[in-house]
C-alpha positions in Angstrom: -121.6 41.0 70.0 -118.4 40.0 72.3 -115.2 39.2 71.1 -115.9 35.6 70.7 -118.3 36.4 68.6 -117.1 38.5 66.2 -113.9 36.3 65.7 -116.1 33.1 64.7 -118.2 35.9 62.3 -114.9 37.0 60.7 -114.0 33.1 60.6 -117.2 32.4 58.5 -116.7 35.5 55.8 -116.1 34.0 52.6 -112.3 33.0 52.0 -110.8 34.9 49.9 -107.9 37.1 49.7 -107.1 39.4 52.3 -110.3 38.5 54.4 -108.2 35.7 57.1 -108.6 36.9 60.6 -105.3 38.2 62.4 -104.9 38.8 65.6 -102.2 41.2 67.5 -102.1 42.7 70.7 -102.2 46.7 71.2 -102.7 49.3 74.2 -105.9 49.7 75.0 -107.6 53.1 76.4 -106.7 51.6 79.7 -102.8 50.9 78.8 -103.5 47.1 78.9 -102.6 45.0 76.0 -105.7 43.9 74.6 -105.8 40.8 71.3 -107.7 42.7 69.0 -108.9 40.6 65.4 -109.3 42.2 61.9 -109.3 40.6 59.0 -105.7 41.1 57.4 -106.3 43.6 55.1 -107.1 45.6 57.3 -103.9 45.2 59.2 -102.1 46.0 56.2 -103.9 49.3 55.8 -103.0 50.0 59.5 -99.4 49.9 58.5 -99.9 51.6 55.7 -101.5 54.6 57.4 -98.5 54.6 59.8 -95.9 54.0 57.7 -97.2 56.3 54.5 -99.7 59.0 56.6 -97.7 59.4 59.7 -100.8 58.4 61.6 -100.1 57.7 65.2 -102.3 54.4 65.4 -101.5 53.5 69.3 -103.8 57.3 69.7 -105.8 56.2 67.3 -106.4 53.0 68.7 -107.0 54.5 72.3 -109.8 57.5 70.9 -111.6 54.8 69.3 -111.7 52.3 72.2 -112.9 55.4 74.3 -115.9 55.8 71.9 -116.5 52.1 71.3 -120.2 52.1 73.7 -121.5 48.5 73.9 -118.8 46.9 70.9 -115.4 45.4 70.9 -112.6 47.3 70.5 -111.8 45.3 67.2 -115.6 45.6 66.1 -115.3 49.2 66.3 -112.0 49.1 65.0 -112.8 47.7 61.6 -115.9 50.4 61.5 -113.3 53.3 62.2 -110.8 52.4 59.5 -113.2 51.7 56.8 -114.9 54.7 57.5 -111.1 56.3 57.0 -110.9 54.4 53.7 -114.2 55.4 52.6 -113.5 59.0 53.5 -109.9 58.9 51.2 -111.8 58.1 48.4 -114.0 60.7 48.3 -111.8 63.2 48.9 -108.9 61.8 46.7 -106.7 61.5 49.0 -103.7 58.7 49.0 -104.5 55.1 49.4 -102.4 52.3 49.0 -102.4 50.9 45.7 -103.6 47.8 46.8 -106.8 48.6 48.2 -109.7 47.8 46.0 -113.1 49.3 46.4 -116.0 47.1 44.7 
């Protein structure tokens, strides 16, 4: 799927909190600001993980653009840090307290 693509999928999620697409620009692997489109929440986790983990996200942001293969950088994106989230929970490790797993 290409970037238009997975915008309009994120557009047609159901609305509810948390879910509204957001789009900011970052560093790619190639050092060019690229728009990449999450849905909010998981902008707020990003912050999170740099503000309460220390978690370099422009490196982090870079290693998984270099192992993206045939998705967008934000497809991959969302797969990386809910992988991350998953992860946390099963080893007990911090999470913001406003993360809900159902």
């Amino acid at each position: 799927m290409d970037q238009y693509e997975f915008e309009k999928y994120l557009e047609n999620q159901p609305k509810i909190s948390g879910t509204e697409p957001v789009g900011r620009f970052v560093k790619n692997a190639f050092g060019v600001e690229e728009k990449l489109v999450l849905p909010d929440a998981y902008w707020r986790y990003v912050d999170w993980l740099v503000e309460a983990e220390a978690v370099e996200i422009e490196r982090y942001i870079v290693d998984c653009d270099n192992e993206r293969g045939e998705r967008t950088l934000s497809e991959n994106l969302m797969d990386w840090l809910y992988f991350d989230m998953t992860e946390r929970k099963k080893a007990f490790h911090p999470l913001p307290s406003w993360l809900e797993f159902i």
